[in-house]
N, C-alpha and C positions, 0 to 999 in steps of 0.2 A: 490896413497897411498902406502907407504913402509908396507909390508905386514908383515916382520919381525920385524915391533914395534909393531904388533896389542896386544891387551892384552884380547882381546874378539869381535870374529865377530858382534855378537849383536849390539854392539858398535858402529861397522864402519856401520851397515845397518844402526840403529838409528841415525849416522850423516847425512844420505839418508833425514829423514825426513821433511819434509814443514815445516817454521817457525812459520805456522799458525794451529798448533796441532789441530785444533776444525773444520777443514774442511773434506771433506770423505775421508777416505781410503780405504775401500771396500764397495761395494753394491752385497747385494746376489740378489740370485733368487727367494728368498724369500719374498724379499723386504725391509730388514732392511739392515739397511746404520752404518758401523762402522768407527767413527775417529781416528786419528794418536794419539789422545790423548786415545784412546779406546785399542790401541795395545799396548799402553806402558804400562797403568796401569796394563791392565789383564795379560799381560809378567811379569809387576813386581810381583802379588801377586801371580803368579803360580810358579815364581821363588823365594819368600818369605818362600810360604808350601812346597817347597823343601828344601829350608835350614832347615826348622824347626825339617827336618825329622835326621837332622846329620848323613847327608850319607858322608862314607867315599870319597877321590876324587876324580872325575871323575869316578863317580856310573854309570852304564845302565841306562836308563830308556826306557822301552821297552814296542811301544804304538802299539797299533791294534783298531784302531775305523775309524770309516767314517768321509767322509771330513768334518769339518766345521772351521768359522775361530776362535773359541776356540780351537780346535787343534791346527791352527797355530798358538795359543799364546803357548800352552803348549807345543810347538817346542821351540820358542823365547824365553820360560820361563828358558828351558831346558840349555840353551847357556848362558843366564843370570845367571843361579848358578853354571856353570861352571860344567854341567855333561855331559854325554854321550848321543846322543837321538838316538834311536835303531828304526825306524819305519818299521813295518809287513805289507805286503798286506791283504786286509779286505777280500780274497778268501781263504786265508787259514785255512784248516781244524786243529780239534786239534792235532792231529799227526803231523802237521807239526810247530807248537806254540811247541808243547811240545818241538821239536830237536831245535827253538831256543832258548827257554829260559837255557833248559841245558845246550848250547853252551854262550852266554853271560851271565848268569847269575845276568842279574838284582838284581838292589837292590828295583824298581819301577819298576811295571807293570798298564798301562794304559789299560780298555778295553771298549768295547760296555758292555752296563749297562744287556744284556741279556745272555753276557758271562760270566759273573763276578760268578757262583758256578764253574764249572769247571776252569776255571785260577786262582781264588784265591786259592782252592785245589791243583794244581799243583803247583805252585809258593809259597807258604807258606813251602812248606816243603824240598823247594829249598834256604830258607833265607831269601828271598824277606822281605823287611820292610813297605814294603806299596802294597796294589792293588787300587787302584781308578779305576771308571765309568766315561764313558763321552759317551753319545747320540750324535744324530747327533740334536736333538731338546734341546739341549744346558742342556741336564737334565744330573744327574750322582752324584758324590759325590767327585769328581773334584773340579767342580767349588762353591759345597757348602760348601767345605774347603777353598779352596780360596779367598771364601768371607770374610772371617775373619781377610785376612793377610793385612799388609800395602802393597800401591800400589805405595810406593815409591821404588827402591832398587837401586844400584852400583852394577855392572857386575862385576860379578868375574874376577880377573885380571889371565891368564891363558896361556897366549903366543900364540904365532904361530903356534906351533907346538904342542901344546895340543890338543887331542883326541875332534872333536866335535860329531861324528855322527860316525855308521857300519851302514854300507848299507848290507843287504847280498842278496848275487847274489847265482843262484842255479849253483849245483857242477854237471860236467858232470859225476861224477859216484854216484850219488844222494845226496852228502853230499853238503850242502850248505857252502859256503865260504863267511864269513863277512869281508867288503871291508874297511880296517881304513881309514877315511877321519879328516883331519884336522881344527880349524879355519884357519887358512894361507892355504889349498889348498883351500877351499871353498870361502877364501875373493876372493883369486887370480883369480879363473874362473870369478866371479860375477863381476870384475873390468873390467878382458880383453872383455868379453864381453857386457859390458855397453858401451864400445869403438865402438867395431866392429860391433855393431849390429846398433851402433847411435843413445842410447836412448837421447830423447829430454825430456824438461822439461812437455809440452803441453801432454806425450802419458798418455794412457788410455791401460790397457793390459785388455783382454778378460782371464780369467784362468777358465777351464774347467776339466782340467788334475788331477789326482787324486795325494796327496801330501805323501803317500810314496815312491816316485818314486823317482830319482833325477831329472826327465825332471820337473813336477812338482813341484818339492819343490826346490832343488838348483840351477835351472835355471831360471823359469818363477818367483817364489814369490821372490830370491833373485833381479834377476834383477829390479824387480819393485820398494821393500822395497830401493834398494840401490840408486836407480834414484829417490825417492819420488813419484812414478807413483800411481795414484788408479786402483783400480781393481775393475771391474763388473764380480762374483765370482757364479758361480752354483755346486752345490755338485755330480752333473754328467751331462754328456754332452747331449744336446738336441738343435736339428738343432735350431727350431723355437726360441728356446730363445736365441742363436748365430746370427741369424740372426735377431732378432729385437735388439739385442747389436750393431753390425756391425756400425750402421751410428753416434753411440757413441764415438768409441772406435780407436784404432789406431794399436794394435798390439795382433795379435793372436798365439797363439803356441798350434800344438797338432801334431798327431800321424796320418799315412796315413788314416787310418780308419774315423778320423773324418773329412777329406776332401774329400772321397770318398760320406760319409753321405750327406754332404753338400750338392754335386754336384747334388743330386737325390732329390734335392727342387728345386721346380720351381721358386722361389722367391730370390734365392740366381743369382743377376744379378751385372754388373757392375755399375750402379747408385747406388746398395744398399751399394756397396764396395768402394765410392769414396772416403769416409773419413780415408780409412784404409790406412798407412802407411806399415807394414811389417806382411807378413804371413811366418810363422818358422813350419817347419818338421823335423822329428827328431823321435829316439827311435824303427823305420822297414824302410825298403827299399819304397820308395813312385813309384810306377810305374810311369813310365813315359807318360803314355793315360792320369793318373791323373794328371800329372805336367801339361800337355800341352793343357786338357782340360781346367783347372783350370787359363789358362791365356786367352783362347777364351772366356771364361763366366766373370772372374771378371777384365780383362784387367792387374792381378798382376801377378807378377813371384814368387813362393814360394821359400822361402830359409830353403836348405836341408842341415844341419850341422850333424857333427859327436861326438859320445862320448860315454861311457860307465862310470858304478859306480862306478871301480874304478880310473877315470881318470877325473870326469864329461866332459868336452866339450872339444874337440880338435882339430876338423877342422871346417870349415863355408864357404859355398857360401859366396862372397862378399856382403854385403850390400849397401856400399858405395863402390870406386875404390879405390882397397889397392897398394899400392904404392910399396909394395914388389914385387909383381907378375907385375910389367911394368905399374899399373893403373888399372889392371883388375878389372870391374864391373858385368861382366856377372855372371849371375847363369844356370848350365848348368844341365840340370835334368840329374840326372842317377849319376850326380856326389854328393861330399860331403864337394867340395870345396877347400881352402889352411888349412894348418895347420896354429891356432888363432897364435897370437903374444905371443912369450916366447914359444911354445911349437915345440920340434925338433922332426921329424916325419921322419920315413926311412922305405924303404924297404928292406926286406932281405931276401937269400937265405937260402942253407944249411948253418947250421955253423954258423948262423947270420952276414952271410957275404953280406955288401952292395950291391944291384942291379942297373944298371942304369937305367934311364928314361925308360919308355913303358917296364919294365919288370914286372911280377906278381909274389910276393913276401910274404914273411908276414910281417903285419904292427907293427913295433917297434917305441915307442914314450918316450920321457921324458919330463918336463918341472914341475914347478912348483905347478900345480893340480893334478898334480900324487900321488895318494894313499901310505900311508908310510906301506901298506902290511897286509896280511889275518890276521883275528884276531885269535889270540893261535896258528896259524899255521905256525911256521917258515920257515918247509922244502918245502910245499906250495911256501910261498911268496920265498926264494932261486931259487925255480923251474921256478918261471916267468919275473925276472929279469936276462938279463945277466951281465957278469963280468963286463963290461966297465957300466954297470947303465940303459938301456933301458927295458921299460918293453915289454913285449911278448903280445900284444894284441890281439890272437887269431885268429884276422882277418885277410883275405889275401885280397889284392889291389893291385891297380897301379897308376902310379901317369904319365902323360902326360907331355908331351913338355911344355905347357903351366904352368903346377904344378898344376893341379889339382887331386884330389883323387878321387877314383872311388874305388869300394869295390865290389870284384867278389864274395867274397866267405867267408866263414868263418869257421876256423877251428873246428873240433869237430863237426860240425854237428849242430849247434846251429840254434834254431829256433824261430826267434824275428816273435809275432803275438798276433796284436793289440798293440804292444808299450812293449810288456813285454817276456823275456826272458822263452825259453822252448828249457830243454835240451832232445833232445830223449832218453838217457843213465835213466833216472829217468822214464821215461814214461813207457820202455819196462820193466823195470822192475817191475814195476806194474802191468802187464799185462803177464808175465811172470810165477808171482804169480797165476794166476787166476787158479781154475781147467781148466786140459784137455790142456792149453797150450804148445804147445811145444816150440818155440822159434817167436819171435818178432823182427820186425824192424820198426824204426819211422822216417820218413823225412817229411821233408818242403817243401812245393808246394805252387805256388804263387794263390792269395788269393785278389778278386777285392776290400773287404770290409778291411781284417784284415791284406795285406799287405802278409802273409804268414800262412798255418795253417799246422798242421801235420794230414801226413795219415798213418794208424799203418796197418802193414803187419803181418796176425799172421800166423803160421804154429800149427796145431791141432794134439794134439797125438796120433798115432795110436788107432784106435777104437774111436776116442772121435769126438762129430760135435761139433764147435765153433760158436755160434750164434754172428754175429758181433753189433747188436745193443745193446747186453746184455754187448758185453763187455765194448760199450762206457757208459752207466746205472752205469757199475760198475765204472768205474775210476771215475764219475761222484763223487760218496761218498767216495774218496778217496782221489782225486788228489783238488789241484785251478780248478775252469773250463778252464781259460785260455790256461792250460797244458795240458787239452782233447784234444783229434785228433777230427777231423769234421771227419773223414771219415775210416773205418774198412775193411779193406778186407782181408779174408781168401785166401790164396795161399798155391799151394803146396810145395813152396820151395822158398827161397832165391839167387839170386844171387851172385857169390863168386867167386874169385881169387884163384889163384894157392897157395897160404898159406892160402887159405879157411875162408877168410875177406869178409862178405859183401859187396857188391859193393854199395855204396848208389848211388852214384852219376846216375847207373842205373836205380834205384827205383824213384829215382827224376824224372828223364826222360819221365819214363815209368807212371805217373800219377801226370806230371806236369799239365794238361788239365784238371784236376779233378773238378775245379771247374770255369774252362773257360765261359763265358757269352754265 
């Protein structure tokens, strides 16, 4: 599909659909089964009580609830009247709602039905024109507006290059940065990789993944929606009902953590896994004991792809043999694969200057899914493109003889654990706060369950004892949990360089084993 006639992604998923609207499209874990004709209505009439609202164009709407698949209509719905959809992690405290909605400035705000005094009080006197509830038990005052609307509508006609969605990625100096994504970069990914991944018509996706995420929501539900695929849909991950899906299903995607899980049931065997087609990792580093156990137990190779929010997906193991790279079919753990089709990937030096083959460099990328830049933030997004149009993707790699990528390291210090991004720069600074602290540092250590976790190093002001489990307690009411360090230790001093720079890379070293088997 020419992504540059699109007038509404909506559109191009709902041409995805089965011409038999009245068969399943999702089965929860619940047990209730919704059809393609179930996703269009309740898209159209949550995209009806948006219009009704006469919000100006391409409004926020900024949701914060738990998974279910009326969310994912009130995503669909979103795209259907041609607004913004802004989605929050369900771990964020109010302090940290409150920096987004100041920051987007919604004109909708979506919440869990037990948050709705405090966010309708913040956001009411921020403009907002509406706050709606939505439960994870399908209760709220969402969908009891929406019952009233016709469940017919026409997609707003909107372009390409019309704002669909801000993802926001946390800011390494605690400011969070919202990622603009477009309908045309979101078609774009969702096509390339319907290709490359080799959705058939016969799959069946397992979705476990939580759908503010992009791995979730513009990877796994786009791909399915666009393939016409059904989906057997749980509101959070759990082995036993993954593995009684298995002998259903065809295609899994999740985060090391939940094949780690996996691994640690005895019932997860290669007869249980014969009907599966393709297991996809993504969103942390997958150690490679789990790649390669992972193919003595189920007899499958997992494919490990690359990508971030504001790029969605960029590299992928081979699925089938891509004809670029010679035919290559292999998937090589540790790696993250070719750069997808349409998208130009390099390594670079100082200077942004090209590196050859087997050099370690930082990873600069363009193509087509590439974010059109932070939101309100100009000199930001200047800062991460260079002159000639690549963007600066923070991470540092290498790319092999072969052309494969491999990803050593990552600038800034960042610390992806359990599938979700943690910047230390936000963390110590939290902790920085606390009485009696004198200074902090937070690194990444590898992590059997969550891929990576942070362990916070504090130094104590003179005369002051620092209790380290108080101070995880505190961040606890402070921070996401995800962003909690597992592990607190008091030391006397920091490591540091002759311009008196932390050394992390020692710190990492030195309590890499921290949480070794």
């Amino acid at each position: 599909m020419d992504t540059a006639s699109v007038t509404n992604l909506y559109a191009a998923l709902r041409a995805g659909f089965p011409a038999d609207l009245d068969t399943p499209a999702i089965e929860t874990d619940e047990g209730l089964v919704y059809t393609w004709r179930d996703l269009e209505r309740g898209s159209a009439m949550i995209a009806n009580l948006l219009a009704g609202l006469d919000l100006p164009p391409a409004s926020r709407v900024v949701v914060q609830v738990d998974k279910s698949v009326e969310a994912l209509m009130l995503y669909l719905g979103t795209l259907r009247a041609g607004h913004v959809y802004v989605p929050l992690n369900t771990a964020y405290p109010a302090a940290e709602v409150e920096y987004f909605i100041d920051d987007a400035e919604p004109a909708v705000v979506v919440c869990a039905p037990q948050r709705f005094g405090w966010v309708s009080a913040l956001v009411f006197r921020r403009g907002a024109r509406a706050v709606f509830t939505l439960g994870a038990d399908r209760s709220g005052t969402l969908l009891d507006r929406a019952a009233h609307q016709p469940d017919q509508q026409v997609p707003a006609a909107v372009g390409a290059q019309a704002l669909a969605s801000i993802i926001y990625t946390s800011g390494t100096t605690g400011r969070s940065k919202g990622a603009m994504l477009t309908h045309g970069n979101l078609l774009a990914n969702a096509e390339v990789l319907r290709r490359y991944w080799d959705w058939r018509p016969d799959d069946v996706l397992i979705h476990v993944l939580p759908i503010f995420h992009v791995h979730g929501l513009f990877v796994a539900v786009h791909g399915a929606l666009l393939n016409g695929s059904p989906m057997l849909w749980a509101a959070k991950f759990d082995p036993c009902t993954v593995l009684n899906w298995l002998p259903r299903a065809t295609v899994f995607m999740g985060v090391p953590t939940l094949y780690t899980r996996l691994l640690a049931e005895s019932e997860l065997t290669a007869e249980r896994c014969a009907h599966m087609r393709l297991f996809i990792s993504g969103s942390a580093p997958l150690l490679i004991e789990t790649f390669r156990t992972w193919q003595q137990r189920t007899g499958h190779t997992i494919l490990e792809r690359y990508g971030m929010s504001e790029t969605i997906m960029l590299t992928s193991n081979p699925c089938t043999p891509d004809p670029r790279y010679g035919g290559q079919a292999e998937r090589r753990g540790g790696t993250v694969g070719f750069p997808l089709p349409g998208v130009a990937l390099r390594i670079v030096g100082d200077g942004d200057r090209p590196l050859p083959t087997g050099e370690v460099g930082g990873v600069q990328v363009r193509g087509p899914s590439v974010f059109q830049g932070y939101w309100r933030m100009p000199d930001k997004t200047r800062a991460e493109f260079t002159a000639d149009g690549w963007f600066r993707t923070g991470d540092v790699g290498v790319i092999d003889e072969r052309g494969y990528l491999t990803l050593v390291g990552r600038s800034k210090d960042l610390i992806i654990s359990g599938g979700y991004n943690v910047y230390p720069a936000e963390v110590e600074g939290a902790i920085n706060e606390l009485p009696g602290v004198a200074e902090s540092a937070v690194v990444g250590v590898p992590h059997p369950d969550f891929g990576e976790v942070g362990v916070a190093l504090v130094i104590a002001q003179p005369g002051h004892r620092i209790d380290p489990d108080a101070v995880l307690a505190t961040l606890r009411t402070r921070l996401a949990n995800y962003k909690v360090p597992k592990r607190c230790v008091v030391v006397d001093e920091l490591p540091r360089n002759a311009m008196g720079k932390v050394q992390k890379n020692l710190l990492r070293e030195r309590y890499r084993d921290s949480f070794a088997a």
